[in-house]
Each structure stands twice: as C-alpha cells, then as structure tokens.
C-alpha positions in Angstrom: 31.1 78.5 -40.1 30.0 75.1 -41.7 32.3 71.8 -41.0 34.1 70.8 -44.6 33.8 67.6 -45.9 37.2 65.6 -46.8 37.5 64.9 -50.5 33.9 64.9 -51.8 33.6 61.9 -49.2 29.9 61.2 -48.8 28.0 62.0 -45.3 26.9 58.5 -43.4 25.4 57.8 -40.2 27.5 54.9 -37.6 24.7 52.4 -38.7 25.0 53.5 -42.5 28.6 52.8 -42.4 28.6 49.7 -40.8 25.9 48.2 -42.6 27.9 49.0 -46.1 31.3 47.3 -44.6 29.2 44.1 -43.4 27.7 44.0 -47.1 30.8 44.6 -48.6 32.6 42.4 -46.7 30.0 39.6 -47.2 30.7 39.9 -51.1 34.3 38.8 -50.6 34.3 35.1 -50.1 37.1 35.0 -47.6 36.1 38.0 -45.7 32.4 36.1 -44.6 33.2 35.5 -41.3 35.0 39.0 -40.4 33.9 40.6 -37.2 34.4 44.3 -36.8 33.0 47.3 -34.7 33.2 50.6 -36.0 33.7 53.7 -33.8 34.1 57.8 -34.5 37.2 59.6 -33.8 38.6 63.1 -34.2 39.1 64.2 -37.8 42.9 62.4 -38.6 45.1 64.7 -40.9 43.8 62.1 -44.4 40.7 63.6 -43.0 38.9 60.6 -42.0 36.4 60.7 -38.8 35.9 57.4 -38.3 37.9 54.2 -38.0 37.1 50.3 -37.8 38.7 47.5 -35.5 38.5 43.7 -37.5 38.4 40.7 -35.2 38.2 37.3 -36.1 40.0 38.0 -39.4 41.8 35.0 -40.7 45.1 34.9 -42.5 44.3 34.9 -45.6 41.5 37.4 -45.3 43.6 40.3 -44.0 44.8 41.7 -47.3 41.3 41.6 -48.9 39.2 42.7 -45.9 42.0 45.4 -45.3 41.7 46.6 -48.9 37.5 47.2 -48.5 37.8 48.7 -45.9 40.0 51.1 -47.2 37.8 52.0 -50.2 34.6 52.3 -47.6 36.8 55.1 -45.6 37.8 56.9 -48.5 34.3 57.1 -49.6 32.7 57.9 -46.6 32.7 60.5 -43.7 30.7 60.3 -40.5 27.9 62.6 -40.1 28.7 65.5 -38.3 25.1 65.2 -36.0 26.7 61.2 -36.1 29.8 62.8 -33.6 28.0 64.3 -31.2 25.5 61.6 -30.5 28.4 59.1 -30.4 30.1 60.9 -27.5 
C-alpha cells in the first residue's frame, strides 16, 4: 500500500522546500528580509504535509509573502522518507 500524493503536488525534501521559499521570496522586493522556518506535520484534510511559520514579516509584506507561500504549498509535498527522518 503506496502513500498518495495530493493533487499531482511534486515530492521535495525539508531542505528542497525551504531553499525554493527563500528564493522565491528573495524575488519579491518587499519580502527580502522575511524570516521563516519550515516544519512537517500530519497530512491536513487540503492534503498538505508541511507548513511554514514567517517571522520578521513587515506590514506591507504580509499579503505578498503570504500569497508565495501559498503557491510553494500547493505545488509541493514533503517527501514521505522527509517525515520519518523529521520525527
């Protein structure tokens, strides 16, 4: 019995993951000096596996960085060999 993948979502390691939401949000200009950490969790019921905690996020960033970050989850799903480690 295999583990399904949500949505066609491509497989990423912690470390792939967060180095494509650092790039991504190095693109935006008002996103630059975001800080985040990323962590797994249990599989939500939108199917995502993995969540991310911004720090440091100013005002006028919030919308923006929120909005990348949203396409990155949809996009992406943790590795399931990622989960195990993590634990």
């Amino acid at each position: 019995m295999g583990i399904e993948m949500g949505q066609g979502k491509e497989r990423a390691t912690l470390e792939e993951i967060r180095i494509r939401v650092g790039h991504a949000l190095q693109r935006h200009p008002l996103c630059r000096n975001v800080q985040f950490d990323i962590m797994s969790v249990p599989r939500t019921a939108r199917g995502g596996n993995w969540t991310i905690s911004l720090h440091s996020v100013e005002p006028a960033a919030l919308w923006e960085a929120s909005d990348i970050i949203a396409d990155i989850q949809a996009a992406y799903d943790l590795h399931a060999q990622e989960l195990y480690s993590a634990a």
